[in-house]
C-alpha positions as CSV (number, residue, x, y, z in Angstrom):
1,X,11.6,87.3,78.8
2,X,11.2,90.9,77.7
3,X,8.2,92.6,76.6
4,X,8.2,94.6,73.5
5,X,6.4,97.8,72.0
6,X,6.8,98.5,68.6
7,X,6.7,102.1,67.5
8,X,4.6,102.8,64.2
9,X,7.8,103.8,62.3
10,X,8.7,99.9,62.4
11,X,7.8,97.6,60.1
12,X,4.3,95.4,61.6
13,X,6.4,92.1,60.7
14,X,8.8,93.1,63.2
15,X,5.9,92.4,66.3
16,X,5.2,89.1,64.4
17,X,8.7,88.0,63.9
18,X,9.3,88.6,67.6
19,X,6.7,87.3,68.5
20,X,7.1,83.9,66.8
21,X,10.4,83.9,69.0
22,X,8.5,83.6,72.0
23,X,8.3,87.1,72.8
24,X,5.2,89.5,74.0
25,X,4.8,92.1,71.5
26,X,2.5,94.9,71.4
27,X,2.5,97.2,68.2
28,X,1.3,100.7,69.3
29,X,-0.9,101.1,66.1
30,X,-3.1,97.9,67.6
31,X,-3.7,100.4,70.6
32,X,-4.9,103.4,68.8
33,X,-1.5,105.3,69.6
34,X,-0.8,106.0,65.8
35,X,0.4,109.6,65.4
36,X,0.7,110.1,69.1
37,X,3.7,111.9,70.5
38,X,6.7,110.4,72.1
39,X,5.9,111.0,75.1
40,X,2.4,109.0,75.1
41,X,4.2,106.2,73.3
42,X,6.9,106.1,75.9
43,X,4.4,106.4,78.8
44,X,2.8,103.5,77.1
45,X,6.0,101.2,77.2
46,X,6.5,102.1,81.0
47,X,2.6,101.2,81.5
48,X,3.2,97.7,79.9
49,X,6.7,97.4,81.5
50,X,8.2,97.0,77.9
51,X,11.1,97.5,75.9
52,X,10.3,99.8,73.2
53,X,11.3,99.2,69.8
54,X,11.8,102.1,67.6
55,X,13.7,103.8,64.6
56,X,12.9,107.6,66.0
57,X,16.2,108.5,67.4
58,X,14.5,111.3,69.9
59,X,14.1,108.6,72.1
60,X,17.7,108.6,72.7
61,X,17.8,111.7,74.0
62,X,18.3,111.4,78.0
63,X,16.7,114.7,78.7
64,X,13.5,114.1,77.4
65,X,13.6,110.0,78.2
66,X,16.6,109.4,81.4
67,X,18.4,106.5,81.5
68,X,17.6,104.0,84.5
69,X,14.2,105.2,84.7
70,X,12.5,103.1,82.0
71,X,12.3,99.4,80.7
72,X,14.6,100.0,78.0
73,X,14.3,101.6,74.5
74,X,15.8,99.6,71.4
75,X,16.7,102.3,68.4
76,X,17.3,100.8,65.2
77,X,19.2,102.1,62.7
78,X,19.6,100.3,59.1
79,X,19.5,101.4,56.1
80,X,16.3,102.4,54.3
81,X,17.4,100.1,51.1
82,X,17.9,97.2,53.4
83,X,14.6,94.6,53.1
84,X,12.3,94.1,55.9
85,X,13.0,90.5,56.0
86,X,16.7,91.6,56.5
87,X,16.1,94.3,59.0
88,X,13.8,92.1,60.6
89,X,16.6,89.1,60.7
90,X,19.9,91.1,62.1
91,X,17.2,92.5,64.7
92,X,16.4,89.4,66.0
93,X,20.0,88.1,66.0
94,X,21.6,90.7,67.8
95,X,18.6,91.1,70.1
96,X,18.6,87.5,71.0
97,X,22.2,88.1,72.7
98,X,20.8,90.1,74.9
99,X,20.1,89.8,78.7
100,X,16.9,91.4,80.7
101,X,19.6,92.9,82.2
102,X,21.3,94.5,78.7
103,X,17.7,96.1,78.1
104,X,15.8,97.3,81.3
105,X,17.3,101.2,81.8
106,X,19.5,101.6,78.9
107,X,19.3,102.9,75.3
108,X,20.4,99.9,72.8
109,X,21.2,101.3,69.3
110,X,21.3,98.6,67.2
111,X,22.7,98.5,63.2
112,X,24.2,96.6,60.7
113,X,26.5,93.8,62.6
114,X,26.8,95.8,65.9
115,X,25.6,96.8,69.0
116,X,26.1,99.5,71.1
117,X,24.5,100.4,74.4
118,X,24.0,103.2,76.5
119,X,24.1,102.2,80.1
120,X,21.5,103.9,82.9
């Protein structure tokens, strides 16, 4: 089962709703990595061999973060008028129909009632 890191710009419900699924979840302002640059958060998620869970779409950016050379970065992208609880709800659903396989290398964007993903 994946291992998640969830980047400050998340809501802290989304670690515990994840984690009531059954998943490991670290969020990255219980490791004294708030305000710390992409690159230390990423280097984080590689440390803890973890799918990183963010809304900061500069991690998509295969320059600066290559595909097939990481554990996988989920970016979300939903509305800011959307609720947490709902946010927090279509994440889970669509990341529940996903394989080890769908994450580890490859840049998921995930919004409203789809899925798209960005093989490695």
């Amino acid at each position: 089962m994946a291992v998640f890191v969830i980047d400050e710009d998340m809501p802290r419900s989304t670690g515990r709703v994840l984690a009531g699924r059954g998943y490991a979840v670290k969020d990255i302002r219980d490791f004294e990595l708030r305000g710390a640059d992409d690159h230390a958060i990423y280097q984080f998620a590689q440390e803890n061999r973890a799918v990183l869970i963010t809304g900061d779409l500069g991690f998509g950016n295969p320059l600066r973060f290559p595909l097939g050379r990481h554990f996988g970065i989920v970016i979300v992208r939903f509305p800011n008028e959307m609720s947490t609880a709902e946010l927090n709800r279509q994440l889970v659903d669509r990341l529940t129909g996903l394989s080890e396989g769908d994450f580890e290398g490859h840049v998921i964007i995930v919004e409203p009632g789809r899925v798209r993903i960005r093989r490695g």
